[in-house]
C-alpha positions in Angstrom: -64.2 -43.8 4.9 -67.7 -44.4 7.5 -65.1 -44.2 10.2 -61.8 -43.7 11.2 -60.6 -46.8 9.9 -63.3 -48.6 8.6 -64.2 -48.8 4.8 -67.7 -48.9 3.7 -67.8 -51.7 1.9 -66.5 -53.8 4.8 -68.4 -51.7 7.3 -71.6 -52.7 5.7 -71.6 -56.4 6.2 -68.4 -57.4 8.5 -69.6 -60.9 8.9 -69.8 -61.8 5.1 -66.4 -59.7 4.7 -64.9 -61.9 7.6 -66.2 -65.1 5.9 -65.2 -64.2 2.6 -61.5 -63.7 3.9 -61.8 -66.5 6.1 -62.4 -69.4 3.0 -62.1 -67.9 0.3 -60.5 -70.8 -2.1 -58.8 -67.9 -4.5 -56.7 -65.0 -4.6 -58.2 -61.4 -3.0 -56.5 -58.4 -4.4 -57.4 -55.6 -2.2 -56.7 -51.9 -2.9 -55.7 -49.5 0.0 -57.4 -46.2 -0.1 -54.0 -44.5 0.3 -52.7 -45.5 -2.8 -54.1 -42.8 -4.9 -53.1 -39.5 -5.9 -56.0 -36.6 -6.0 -54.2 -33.4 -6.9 -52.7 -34.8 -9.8 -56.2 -36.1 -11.4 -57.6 -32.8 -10.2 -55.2 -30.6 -12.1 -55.7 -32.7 -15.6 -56.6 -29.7 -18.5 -59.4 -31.8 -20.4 -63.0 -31.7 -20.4 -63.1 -34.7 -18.5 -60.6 -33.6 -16.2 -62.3 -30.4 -15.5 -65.8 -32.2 -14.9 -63.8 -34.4 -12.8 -62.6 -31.7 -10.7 -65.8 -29.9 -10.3 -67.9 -33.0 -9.4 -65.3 -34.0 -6.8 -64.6 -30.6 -5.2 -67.3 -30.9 -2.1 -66.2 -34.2 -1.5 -62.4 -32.9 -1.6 -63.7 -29.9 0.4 -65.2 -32.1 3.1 -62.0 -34.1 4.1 -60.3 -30.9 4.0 -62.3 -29.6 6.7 -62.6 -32.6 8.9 -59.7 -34.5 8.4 -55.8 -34.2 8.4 -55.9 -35.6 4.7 -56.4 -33.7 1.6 -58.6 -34.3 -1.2 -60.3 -37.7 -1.7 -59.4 -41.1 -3.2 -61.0 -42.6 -6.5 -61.0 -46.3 -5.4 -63.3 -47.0 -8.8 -60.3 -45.8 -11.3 -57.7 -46.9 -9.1 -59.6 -50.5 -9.4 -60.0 -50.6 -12.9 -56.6 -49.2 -14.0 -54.9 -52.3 -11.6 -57.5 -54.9 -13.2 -56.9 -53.7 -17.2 -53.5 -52.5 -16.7 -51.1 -54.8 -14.4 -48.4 -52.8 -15.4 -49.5 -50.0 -13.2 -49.1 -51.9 -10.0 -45.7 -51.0 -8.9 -45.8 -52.8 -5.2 -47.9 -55.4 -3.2 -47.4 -56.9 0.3 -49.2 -60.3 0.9 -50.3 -60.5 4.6 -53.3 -62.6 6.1 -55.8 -60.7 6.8 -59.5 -60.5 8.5 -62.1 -58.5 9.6 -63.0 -57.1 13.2 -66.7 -58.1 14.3 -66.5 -57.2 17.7 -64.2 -54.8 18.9 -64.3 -51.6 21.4 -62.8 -48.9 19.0 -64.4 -50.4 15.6 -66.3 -53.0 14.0 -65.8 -53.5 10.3 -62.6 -52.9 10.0 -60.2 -54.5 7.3 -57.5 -55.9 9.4 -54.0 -56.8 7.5 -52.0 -59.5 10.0 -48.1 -58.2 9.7 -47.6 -61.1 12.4 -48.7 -63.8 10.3 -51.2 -65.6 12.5 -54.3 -66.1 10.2 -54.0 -68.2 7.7 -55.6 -66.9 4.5 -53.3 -64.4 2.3 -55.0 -61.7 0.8 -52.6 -59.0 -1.7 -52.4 -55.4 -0.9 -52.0 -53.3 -3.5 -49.7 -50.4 -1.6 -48.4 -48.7 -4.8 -49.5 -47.9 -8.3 -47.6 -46.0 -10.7 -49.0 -42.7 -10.6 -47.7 -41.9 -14.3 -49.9 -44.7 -15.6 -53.1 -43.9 -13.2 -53.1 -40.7 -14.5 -52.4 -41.4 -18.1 -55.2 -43.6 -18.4 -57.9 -41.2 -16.5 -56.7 -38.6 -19.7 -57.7 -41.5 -21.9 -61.3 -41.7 -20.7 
């Protein structure tokens, strides 16, 4: 979301994101940005859904103009529904994974090894069960 593949959080200190993958001694749960669903949280008919919507809209806008993607993802509620409600994660892939520090395209960027030559596993959330997700953003 700082780049074209590159999240912010990892963007903004790649070295301690490399060493925390690198030896971390317990499990790392991380959540894909493309595992939300935006138009369905936009079109929710409360008054927090509507607030929602409005305070989102530029943000929506913005990737709409500059990028192939629509709308915007909401990593915060997508995080807490996962942590309070297990039941809503419907998939997860377990891949080592690390961090690029010095490369020509990017720097910063969350790298998931599908060939299995790091060492240190990290889960990937890569689906959540949209009926819960936006079940519990009506709730709020």
């Amino acid at each position: 979301n700082v780049g074209p593949v590159v999240d912010f959080n990892v963007h903004f200190d790649p070295e301690a994101a490399y060493i925390t993958l690198k030896n971390a001694n317990c499990p790392i749960t991380i959540i894909p940005w493309e595992t939300e669903e935006y138009d369905e949280l936009a079109q929710i008919k409360t008054k927090r859904g509507i607030f929602f919507k409005r305070i989102t809209q530029i943000l929506s806008d913005n990737r709409d103009r500059n990028t192939t993607e629509k709308g915007f993802t909401v990593g915060d509620l997508l995080l807490t529904t996962a942590f309070f409600y297990p039941e809503a994660i419907k998939r997860t892939q377990v891949w080592p994974a690390t961090v690029e520090l010095h490369g020509q395209f990017t720097r910063g960027e969350l790298i998931p090894d599908k060939r299995l030559l790091f060492k240190t596993g990290v889960t990937f959330i890569t689906r959540m069960s949209k009926n819960i997700v936006i079940s519990k953003f009506k709730e709020l």
